[in-house]
C-alpha positions in Angstrom: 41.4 55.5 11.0 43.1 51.8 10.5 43.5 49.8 7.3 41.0 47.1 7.9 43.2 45.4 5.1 46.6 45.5 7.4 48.3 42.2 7.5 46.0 40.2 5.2 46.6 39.5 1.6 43.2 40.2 -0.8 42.8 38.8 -3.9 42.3 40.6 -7.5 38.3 41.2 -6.9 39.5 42.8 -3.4 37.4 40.3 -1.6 38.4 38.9 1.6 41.3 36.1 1.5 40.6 32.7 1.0 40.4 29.8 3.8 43.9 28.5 3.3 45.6 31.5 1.5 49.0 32.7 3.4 46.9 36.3 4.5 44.2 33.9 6.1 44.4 34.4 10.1 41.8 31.9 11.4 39.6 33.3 14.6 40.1 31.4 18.3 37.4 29.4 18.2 38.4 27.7 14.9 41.2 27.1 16.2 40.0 25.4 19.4 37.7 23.7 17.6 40.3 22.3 15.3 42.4 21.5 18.6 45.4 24.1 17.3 46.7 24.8 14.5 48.2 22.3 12.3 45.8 19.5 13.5 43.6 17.9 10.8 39.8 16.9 11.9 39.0 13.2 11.1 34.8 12.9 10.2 33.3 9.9 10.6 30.7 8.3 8.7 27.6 6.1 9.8 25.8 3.6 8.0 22.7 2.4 9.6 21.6 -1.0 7.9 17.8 -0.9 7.6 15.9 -4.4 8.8 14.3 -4.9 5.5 13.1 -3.0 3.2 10.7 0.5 3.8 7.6 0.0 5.2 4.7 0.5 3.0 2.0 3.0 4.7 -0.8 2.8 1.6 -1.2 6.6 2.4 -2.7 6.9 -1.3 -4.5 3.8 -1.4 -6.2 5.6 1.4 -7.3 8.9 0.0 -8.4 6.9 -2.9 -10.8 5.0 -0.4 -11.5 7.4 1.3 -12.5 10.0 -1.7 -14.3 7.4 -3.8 -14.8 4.1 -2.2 -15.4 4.8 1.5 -18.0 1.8 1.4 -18.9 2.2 5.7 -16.5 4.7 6.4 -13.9 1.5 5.7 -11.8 4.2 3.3 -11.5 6.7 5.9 -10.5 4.0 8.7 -7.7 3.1 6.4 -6.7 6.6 5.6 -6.2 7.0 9.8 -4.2 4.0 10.6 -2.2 5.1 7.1 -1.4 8.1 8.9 -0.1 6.9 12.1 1.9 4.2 10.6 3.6 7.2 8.5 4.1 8.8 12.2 5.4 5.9 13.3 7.9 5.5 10.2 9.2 8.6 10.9 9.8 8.2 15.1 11.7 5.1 14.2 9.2 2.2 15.6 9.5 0.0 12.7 6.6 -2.6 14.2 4.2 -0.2 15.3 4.7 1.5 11.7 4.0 -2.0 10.4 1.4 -3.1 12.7 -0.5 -0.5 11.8 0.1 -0.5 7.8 -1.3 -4.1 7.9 -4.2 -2.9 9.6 -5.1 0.0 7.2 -4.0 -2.2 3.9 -6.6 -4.9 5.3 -9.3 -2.1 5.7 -8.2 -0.9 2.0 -9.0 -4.1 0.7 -12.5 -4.9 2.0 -13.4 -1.4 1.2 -12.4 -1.7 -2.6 -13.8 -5.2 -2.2 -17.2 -4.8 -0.9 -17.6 -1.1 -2.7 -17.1 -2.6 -5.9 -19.1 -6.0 -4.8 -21.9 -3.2 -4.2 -21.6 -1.8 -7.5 -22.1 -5.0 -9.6 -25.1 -6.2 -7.6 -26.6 -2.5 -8.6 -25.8 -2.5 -11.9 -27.4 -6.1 -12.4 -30.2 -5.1 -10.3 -30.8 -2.3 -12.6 -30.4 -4.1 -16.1 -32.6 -7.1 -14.2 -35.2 -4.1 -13.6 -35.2 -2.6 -16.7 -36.0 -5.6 -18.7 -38.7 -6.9 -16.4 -40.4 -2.9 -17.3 -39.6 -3.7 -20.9 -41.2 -7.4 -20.4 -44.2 -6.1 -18.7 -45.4 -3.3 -21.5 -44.4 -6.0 -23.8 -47.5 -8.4 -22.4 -49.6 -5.6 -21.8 -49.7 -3.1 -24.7 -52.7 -0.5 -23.6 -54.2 -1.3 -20.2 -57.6 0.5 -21.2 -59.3 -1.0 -24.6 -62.1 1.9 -24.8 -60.0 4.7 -25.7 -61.8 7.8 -25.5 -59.6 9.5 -27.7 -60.0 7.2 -31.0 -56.5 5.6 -30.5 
């Protein structure tokens, strides 16, 4: 059997050599890659400038709706159009991504509008009732004057 060590240099922990180190022997397609030996590799770096700042998808504005205000099925509307302006956001079509996020915050509004609209005009409708009750057994005390009971 060979030394698999022959020719290369190991360090103290007996590991392979390091990239660099004088037993290193780098394989072909390193060195192809690298266009030889000796040649350094210049990397390049890209900035992409955004058009303004992220666009806004009111993803959790839209579960909120959707869970507790879903006056219509408005909530649940919103929660779809939130979705596919997050698909759009992520193909890279920055208007359709924004068309649609206007169209599911304007559907998140009128929900939480109207739902909470709704809610005051049943609370008032309920205090309005129970002091008309509270009126009305006010005025009339016992509807039947001969009590056969002795009350």
């Amino acid at each position: 059997m060979e030394n698999s060590s022959y020719g290369r240099q190991q360090n103290s922990a007996g590991s392979p050599p390091l990239y660099g180190s004088p037993g290193y022997e780098p394989l072909r397609e390193e060195m192809s890659y690298r266009g030889g030996p000796g040649v350094q590799v210049q990397s390049t770096i890209l900035t992409i400038d955004s058009d303004g700042p992220p666009v806004r998808d009111h993803l959790v504005w839209s579960i909120f709706n959707t869970v507790y205000f879903n006056f219509c099925c408005l909530g649940f509307f919103a929660l779809i159009f939130s979705v596919k302006s997050r698909d759009r956001k992520l193909i890279g079509d920055r208007s359709g991504a924004m068309s649609y996020a206007g169209t599911a915050r304007g559907l998140n509004i009128t929900a939480t509008i109207l739902t909470i609209v709704t809610f005051i005009v049943l609370i008032i409708l309920a205090v309005t009732g129970v002091i008309t009750a509270v009126r009305t057994v006010q005025d009339h005390p016992y509807p039947y004057p001969n009590n056969p009971w002795g009350n």
